[in-house]
DSSP file (Angstrom, degrees, kcal/mol; ACC not computed):
  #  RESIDUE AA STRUCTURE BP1 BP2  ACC     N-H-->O    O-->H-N    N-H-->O    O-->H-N    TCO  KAPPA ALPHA  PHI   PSI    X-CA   Y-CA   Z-CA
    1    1 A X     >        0   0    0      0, 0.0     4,-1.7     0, 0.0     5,-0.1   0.000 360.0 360.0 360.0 -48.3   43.8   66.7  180.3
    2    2 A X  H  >  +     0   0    0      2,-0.2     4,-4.2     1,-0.2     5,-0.1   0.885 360.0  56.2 -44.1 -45.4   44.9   66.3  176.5
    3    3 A X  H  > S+     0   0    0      1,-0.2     4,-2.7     2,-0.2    -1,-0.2   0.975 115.5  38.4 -70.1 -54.2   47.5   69.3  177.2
    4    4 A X  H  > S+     0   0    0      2,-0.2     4,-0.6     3,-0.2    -1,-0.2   0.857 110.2  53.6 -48.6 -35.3   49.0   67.0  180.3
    5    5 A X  H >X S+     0   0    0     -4,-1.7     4,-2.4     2,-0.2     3,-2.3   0.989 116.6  46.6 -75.9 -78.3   48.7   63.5  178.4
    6    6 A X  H 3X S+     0   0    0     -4,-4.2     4,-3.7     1,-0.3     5,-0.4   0.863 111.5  50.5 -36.3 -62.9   51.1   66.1  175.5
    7    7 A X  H 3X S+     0   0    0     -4,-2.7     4,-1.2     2,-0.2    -1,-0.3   0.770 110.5  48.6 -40.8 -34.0   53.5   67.3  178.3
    8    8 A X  H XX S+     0   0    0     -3,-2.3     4,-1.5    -4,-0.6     3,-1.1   0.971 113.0  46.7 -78.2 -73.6   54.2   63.6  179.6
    9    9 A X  H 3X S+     0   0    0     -4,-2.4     4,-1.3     1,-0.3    -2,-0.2   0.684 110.8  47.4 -60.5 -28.4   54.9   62.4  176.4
   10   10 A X  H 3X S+     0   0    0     -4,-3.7     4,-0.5     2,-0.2    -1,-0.3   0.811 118.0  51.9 -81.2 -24.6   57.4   65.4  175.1
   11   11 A X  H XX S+     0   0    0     -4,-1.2     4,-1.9    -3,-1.1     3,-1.5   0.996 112.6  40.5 -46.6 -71.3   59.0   64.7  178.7
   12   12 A X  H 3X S+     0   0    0     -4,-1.5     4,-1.9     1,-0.3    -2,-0.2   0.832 119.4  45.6 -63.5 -30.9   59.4   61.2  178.3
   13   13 A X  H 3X S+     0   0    0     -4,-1.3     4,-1.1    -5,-0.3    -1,-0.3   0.600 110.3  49.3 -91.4 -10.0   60.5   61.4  174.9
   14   14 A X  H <X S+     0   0    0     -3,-1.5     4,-2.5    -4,-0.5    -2,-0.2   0.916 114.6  49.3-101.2 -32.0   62.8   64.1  175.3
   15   15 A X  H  X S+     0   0    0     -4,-1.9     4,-1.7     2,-0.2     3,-0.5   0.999 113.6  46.5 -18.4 -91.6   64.3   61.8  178.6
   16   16 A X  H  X S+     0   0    0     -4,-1.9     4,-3.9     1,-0.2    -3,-0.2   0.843 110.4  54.4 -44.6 -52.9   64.5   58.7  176.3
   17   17 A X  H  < S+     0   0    0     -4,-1.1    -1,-0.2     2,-0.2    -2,-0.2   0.807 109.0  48.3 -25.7 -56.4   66.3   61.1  173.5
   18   18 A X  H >X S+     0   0    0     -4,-2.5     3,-2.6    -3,-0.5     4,-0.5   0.983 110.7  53.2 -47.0 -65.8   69.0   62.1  176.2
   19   19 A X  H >< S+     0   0    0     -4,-1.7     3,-3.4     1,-0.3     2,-1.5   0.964 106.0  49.3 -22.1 -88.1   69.5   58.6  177.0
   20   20 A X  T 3< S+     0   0    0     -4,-3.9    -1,-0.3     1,-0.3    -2,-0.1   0.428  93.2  77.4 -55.2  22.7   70.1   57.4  173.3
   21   21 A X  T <4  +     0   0    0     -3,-2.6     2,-0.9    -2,-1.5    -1,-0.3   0.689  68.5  90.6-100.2  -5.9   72.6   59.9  172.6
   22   22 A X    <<  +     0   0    0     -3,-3.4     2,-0.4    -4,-0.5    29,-0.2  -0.469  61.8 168.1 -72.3 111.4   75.5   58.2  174.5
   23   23 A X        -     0   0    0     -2,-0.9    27,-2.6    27,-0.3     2,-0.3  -0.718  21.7-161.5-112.7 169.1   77.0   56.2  172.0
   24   24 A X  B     -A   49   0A   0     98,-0.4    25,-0.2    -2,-0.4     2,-0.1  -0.968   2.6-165.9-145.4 157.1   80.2   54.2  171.6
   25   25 A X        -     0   0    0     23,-3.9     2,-0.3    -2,-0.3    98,-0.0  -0.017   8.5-171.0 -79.3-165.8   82.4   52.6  168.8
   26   26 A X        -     0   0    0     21,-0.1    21,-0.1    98,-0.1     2,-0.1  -0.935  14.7-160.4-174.5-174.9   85.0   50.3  168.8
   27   27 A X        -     0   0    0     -2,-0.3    19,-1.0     1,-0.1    -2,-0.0  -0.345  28.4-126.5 170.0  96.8   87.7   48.7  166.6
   28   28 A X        -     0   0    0      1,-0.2     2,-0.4    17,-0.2    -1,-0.1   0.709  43.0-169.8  -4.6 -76.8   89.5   45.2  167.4
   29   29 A X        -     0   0    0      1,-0.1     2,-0.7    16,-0.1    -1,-0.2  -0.729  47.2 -31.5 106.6-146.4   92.8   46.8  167.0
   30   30 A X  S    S+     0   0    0     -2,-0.4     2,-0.6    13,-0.0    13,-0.1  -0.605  77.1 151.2-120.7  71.5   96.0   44.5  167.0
   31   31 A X        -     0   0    0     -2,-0.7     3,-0.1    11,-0.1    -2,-0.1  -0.899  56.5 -96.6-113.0 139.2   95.1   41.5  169.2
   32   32 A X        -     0   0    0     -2,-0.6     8,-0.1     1,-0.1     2,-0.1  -0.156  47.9-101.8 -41.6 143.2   96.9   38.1  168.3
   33   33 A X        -     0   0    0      2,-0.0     2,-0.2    -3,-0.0    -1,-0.1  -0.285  47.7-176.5 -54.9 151.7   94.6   36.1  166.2
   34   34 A X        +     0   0    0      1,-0.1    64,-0.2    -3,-0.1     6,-0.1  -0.784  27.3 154.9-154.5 111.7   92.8   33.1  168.7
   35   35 A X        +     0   0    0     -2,-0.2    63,-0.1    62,-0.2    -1,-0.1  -0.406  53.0  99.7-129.8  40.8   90.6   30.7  167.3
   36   36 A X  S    S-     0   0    0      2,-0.3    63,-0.2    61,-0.2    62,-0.1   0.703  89.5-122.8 -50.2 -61.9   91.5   28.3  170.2
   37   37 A X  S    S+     0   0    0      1,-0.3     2,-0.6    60,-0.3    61,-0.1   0.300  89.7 105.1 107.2   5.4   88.4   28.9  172.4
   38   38 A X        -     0   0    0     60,-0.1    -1,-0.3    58,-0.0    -2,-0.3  -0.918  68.4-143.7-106.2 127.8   91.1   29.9  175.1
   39   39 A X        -     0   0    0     -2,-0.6     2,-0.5    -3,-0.1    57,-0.1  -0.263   9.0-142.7 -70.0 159.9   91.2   34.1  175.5
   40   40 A X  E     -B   95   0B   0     55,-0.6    55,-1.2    56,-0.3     2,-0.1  -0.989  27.4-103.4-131.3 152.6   94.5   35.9  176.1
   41   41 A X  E     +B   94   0B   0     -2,-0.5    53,-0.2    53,-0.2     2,-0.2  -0.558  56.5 178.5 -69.0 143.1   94.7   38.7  178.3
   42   42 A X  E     -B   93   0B   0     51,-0.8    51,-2.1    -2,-0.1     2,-0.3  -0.865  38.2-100.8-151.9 174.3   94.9   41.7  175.9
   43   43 A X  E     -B   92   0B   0     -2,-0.2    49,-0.2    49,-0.2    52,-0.1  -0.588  62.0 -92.6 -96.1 121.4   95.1   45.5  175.8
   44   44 A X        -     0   0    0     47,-2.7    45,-0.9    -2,-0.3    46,-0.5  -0.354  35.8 -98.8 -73.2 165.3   91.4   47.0  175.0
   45   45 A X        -     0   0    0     43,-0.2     2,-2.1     1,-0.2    45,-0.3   0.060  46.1-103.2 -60.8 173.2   89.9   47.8  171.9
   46   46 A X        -     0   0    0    -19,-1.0     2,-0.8    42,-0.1    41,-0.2  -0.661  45.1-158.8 -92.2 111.3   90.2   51.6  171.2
   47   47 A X        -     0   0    0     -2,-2.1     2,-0.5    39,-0.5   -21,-0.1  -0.598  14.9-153.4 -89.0 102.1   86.5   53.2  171.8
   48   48 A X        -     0   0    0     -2,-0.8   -23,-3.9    37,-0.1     2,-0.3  -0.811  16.1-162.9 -92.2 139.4   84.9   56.4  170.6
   49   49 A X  B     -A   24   0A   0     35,-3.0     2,-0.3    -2,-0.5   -25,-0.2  -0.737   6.9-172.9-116.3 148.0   82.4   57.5  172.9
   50   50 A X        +     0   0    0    -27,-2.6   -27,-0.3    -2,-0.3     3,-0.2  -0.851  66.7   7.4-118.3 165.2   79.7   60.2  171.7
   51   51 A X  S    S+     0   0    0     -2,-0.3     2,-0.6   -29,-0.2   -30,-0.2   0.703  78.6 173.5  46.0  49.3   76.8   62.1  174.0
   52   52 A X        -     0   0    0     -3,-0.2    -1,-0.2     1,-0.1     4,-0.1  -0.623  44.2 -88.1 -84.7 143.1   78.3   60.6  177.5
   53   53 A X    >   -     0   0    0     -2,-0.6     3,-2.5    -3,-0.2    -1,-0.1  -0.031  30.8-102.3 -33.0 114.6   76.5   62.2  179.8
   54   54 A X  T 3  S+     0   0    0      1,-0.3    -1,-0.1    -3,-0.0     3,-0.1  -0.198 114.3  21.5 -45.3 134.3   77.0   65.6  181.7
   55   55 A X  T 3  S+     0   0    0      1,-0.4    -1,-0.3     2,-0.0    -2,-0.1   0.384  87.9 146.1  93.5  -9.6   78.5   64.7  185.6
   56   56 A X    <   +     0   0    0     -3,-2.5    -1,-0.4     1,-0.1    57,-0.2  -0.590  18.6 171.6 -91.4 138.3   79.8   61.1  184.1
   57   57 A X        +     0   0    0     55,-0.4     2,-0.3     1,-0.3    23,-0.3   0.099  57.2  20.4-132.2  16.2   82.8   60.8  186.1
   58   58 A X  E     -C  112   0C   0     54,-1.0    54,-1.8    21,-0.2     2,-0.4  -0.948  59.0-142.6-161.9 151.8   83.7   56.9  184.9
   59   59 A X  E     -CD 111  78C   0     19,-2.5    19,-1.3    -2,-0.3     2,-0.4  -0.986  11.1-155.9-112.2 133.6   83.0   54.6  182.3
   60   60 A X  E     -CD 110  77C   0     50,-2.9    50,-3.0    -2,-0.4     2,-0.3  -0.895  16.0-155.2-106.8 139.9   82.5   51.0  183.3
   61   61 A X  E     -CD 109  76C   0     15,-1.5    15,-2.1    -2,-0.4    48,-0.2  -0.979   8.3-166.9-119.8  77.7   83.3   48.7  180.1
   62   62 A X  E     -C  108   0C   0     46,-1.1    46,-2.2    -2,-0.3     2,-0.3  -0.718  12.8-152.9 -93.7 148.2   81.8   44.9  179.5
   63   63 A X  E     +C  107   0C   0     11,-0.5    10,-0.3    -2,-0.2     2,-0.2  -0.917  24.8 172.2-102.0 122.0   82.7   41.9  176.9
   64   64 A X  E     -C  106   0C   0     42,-0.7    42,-1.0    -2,-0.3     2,-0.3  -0.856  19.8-148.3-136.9 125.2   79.7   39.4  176.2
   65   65 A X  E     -C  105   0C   0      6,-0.5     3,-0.4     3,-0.3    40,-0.2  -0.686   6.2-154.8 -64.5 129.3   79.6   36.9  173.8
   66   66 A X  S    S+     0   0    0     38,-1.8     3,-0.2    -2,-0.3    -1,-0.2   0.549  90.7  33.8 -47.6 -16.4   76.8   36.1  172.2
   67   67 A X  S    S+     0   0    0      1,-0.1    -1,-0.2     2,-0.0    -2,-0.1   0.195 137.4  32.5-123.5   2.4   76.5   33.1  171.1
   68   68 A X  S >  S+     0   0    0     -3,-0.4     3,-2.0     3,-0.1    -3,-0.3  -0.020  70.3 147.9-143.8  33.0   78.7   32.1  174.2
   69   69 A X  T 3   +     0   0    0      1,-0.3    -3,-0.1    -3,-0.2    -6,-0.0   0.683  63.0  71.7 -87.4  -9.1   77.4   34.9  177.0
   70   70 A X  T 3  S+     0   0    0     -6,-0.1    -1,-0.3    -5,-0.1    -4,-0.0   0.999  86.3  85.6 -56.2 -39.0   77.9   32.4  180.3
   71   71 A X  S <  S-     0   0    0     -3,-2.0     2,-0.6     1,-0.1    -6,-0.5  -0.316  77.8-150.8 -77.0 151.7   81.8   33.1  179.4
   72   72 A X        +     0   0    0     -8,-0.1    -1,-0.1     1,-0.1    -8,-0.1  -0.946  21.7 176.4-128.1 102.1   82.9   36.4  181.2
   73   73 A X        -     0   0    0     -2,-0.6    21,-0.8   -10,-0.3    -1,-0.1  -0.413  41.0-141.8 -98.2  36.1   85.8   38.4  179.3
   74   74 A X        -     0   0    0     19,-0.2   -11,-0.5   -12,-0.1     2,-0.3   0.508  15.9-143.3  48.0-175.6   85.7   41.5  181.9
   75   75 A X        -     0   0    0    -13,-0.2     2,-0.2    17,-0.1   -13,-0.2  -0.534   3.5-118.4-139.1-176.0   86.0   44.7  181.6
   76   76 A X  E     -D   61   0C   0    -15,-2.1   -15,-1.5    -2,-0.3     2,-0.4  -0.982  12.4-134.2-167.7-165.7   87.3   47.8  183.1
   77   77 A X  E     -D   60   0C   0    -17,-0.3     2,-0.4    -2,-0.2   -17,-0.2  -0.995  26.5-163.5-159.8 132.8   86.3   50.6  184.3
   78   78 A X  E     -D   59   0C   0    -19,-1.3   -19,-2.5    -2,-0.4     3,-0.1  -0.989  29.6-105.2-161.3 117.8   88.3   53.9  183.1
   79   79 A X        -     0   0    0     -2,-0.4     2,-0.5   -21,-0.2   -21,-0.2  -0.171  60.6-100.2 -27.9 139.4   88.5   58.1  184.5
   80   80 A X        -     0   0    0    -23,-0.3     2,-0.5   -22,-0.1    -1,-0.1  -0.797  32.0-141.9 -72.1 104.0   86.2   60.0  181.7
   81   81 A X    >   -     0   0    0     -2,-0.5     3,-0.6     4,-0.2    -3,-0.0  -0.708  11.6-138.4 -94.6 138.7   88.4   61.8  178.9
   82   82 A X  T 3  S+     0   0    0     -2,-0.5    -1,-0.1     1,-0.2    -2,-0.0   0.253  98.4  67.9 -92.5  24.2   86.7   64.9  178.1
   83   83 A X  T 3  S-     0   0    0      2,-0.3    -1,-0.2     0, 0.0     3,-0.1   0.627 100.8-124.7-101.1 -25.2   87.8   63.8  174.1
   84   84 A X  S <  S+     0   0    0     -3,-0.6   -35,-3.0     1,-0.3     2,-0.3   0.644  74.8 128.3  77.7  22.4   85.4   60.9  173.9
   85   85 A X        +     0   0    0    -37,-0.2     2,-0.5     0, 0.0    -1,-0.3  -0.769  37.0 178.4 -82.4 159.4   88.7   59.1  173.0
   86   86 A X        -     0   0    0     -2,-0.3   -39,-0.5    -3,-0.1     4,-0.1  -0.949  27.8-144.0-145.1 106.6   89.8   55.9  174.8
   87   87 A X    >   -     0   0    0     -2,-0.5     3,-1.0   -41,-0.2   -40,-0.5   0.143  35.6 -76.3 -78.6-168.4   93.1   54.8  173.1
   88   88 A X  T 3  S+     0   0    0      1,-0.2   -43,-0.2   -42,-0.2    -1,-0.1  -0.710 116.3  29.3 -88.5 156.3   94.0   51.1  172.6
   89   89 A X  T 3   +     0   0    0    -45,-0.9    -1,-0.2     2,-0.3     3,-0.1   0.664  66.1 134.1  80.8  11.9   95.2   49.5  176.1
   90   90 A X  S <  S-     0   0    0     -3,-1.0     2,-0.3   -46,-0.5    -2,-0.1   0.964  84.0  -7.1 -76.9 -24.8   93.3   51.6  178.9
   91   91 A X  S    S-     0   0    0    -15,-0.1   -47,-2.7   -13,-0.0    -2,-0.3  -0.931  82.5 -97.5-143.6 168.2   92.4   48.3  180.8
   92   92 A X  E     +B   43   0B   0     -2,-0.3     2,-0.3   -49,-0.2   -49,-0.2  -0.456  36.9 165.2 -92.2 163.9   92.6   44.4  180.1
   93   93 A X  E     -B   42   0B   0    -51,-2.1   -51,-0.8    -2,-0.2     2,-0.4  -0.763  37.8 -94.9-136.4 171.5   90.3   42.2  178.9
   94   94 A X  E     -B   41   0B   0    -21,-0.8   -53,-0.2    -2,-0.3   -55,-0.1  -0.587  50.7-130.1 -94.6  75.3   89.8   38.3  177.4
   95   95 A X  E     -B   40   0B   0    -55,-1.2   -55,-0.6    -2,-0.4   -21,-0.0   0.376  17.1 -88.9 -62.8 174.3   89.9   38.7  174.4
   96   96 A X        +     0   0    0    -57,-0.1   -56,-0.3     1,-0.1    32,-0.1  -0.004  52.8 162.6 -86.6 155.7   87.3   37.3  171.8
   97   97 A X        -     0   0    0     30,-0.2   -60,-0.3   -58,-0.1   -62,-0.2   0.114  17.0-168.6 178.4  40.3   88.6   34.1  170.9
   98   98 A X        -     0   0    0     29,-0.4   -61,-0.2   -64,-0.2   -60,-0.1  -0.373  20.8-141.2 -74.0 117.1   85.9   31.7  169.2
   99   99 A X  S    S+     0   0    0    -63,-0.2     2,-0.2    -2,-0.1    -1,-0.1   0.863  89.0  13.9 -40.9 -57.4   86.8   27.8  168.7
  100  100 A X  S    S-     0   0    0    -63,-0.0     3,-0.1     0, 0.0   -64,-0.0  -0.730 121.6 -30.5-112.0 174.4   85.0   27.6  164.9
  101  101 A X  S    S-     0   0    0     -2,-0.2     2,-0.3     1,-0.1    -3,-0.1   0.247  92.2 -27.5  48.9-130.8   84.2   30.3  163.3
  102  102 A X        -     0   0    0     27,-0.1    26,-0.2    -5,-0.1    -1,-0.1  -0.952  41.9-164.7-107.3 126.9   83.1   33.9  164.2
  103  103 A X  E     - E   0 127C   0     24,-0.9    24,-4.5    -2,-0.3     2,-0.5  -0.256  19.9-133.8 -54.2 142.0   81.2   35.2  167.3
  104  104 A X  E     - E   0 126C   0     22,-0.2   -38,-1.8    -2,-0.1     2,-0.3  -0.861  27.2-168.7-132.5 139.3   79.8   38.3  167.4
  105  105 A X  E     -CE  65 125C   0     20,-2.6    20,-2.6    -2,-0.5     2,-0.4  -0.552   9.4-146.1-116.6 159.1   80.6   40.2  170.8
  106  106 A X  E     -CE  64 124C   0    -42,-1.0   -42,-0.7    -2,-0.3     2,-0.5  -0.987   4.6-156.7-142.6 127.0   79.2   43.5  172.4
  107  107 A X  E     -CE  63 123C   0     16,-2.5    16,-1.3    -2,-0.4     2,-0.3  -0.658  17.5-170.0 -78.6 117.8   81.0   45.9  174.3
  108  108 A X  E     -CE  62 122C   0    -46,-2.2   -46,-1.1    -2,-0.5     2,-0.3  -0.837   5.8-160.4-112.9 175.0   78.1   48.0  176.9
  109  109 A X  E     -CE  61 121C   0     12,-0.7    12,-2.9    -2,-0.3     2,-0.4  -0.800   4.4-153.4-177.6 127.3   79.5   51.0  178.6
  110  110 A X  E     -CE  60 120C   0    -50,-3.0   -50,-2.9    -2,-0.3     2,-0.9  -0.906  12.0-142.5-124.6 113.6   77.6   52.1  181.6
  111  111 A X  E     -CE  59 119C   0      8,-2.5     7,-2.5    -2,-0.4     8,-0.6  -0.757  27.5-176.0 -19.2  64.6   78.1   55.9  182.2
  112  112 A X  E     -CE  58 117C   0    -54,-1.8   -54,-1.0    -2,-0.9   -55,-0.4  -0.472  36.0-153.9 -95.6 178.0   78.3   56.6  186.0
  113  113 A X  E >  S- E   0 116C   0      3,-4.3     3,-1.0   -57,-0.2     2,-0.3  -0.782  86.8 -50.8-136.0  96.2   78.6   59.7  188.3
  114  114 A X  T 3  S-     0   0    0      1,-0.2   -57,-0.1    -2,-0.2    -1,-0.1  -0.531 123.8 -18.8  63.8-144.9   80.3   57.6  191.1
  115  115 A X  T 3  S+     0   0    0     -2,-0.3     2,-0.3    -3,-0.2    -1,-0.2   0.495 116.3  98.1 -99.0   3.4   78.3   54.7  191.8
  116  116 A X  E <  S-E  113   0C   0     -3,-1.0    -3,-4.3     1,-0.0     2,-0.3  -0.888  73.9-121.5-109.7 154.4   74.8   56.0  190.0
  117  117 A X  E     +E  112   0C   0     -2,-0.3    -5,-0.2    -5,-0.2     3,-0.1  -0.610  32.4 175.5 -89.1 122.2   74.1   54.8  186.5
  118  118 A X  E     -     0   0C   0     -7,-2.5     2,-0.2     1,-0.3    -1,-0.2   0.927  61.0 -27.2 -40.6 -83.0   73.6   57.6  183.5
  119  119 A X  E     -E  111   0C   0     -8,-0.6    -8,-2.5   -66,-0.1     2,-0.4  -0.911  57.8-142.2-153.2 153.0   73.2   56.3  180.6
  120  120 A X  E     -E  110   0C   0    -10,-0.2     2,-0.4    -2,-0.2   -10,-0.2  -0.943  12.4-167.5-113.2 159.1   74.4   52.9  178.8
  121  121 A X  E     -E  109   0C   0    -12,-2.9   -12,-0.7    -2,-0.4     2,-0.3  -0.941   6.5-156.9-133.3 161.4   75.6   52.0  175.1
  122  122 A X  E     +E  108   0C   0     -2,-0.4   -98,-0.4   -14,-0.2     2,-0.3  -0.953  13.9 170.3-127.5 138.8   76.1   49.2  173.5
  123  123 A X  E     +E  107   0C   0    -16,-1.3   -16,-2.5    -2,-0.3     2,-0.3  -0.935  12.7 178.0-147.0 145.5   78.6   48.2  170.0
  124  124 A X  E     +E  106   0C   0     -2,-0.3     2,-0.3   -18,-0.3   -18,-0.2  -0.875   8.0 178.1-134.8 165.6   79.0   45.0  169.1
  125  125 A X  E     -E  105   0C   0    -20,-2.6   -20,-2.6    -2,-0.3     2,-0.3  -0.980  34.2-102.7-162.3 155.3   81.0   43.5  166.1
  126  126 A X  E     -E  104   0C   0     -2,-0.3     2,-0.4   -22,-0.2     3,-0.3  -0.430  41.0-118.2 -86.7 154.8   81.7   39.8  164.8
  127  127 A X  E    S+E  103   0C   0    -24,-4.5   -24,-0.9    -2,-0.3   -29,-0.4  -0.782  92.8  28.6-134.4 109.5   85.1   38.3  165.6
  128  128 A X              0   0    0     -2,-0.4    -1,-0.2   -26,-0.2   -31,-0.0   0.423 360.0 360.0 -66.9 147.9   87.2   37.4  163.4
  129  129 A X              0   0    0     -3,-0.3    -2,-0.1    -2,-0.2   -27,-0.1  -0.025 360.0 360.0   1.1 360.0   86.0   39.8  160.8
């Protein structure tokens, strides 16, 4: 029973492992300062992605504010480059755009193959800097 109990857990933990290796980065890039609280449509940030998944044949792409998450700054949703670069500009967005101060925002990116989910990642950064 002990040897089964071992086998489940180096399953599940080698499962969860796979999982956490899709990562991604990001970098703001060159979008007009906005310290309105109104977004402008903008070019997205440029993303390196690590450990996406074998079979991933899109990445889907979210903006959430934290401190502000009802508001919905979109996405996109973007063909799989087999560099794990994503240059600045592959889809529009709304950009980050905080009335006082700085926000701090997270980018997820959902891994599919077609409409089932891989893997997700998450990078967040405060905005402004």
């Amino acid at each position: 029973m002990r040897l089964v109990s071992l086998s489940i857990a180096a399953l599940l933990f080698s499962v969860s492992t796979a999982a956490a290796e899709f990562t991604i980065s990001f970098e703001w890039g060159d979008i007009p300062n906005c310290r309105s609280g109104n977004s402008n449509v903008v070019g997205s940030p440029a993303f390196v992605l690590s450990g996406v998944p074998a079979g991933t044949t899109s990445i889907e792409f979210l903006l959430k504010d934290r401190n502000n998450p009802r508001f919905d700054h979109g996405g996109g949703r973007v063909k799989v480059g087999s560099d794990g670069q994503l240059p600045f500009g592959a889809f529009k967005y709304l950009s980050p755009c905080p009335p006082r101060g700085s926000n701090t925002y997270v980018w997820t990116a959902t891994a599919r193959a077609n409409k089932k989910v891989l893997a997700r990642a998450t990078a967040s950064r405060k905005y402004p800097e």
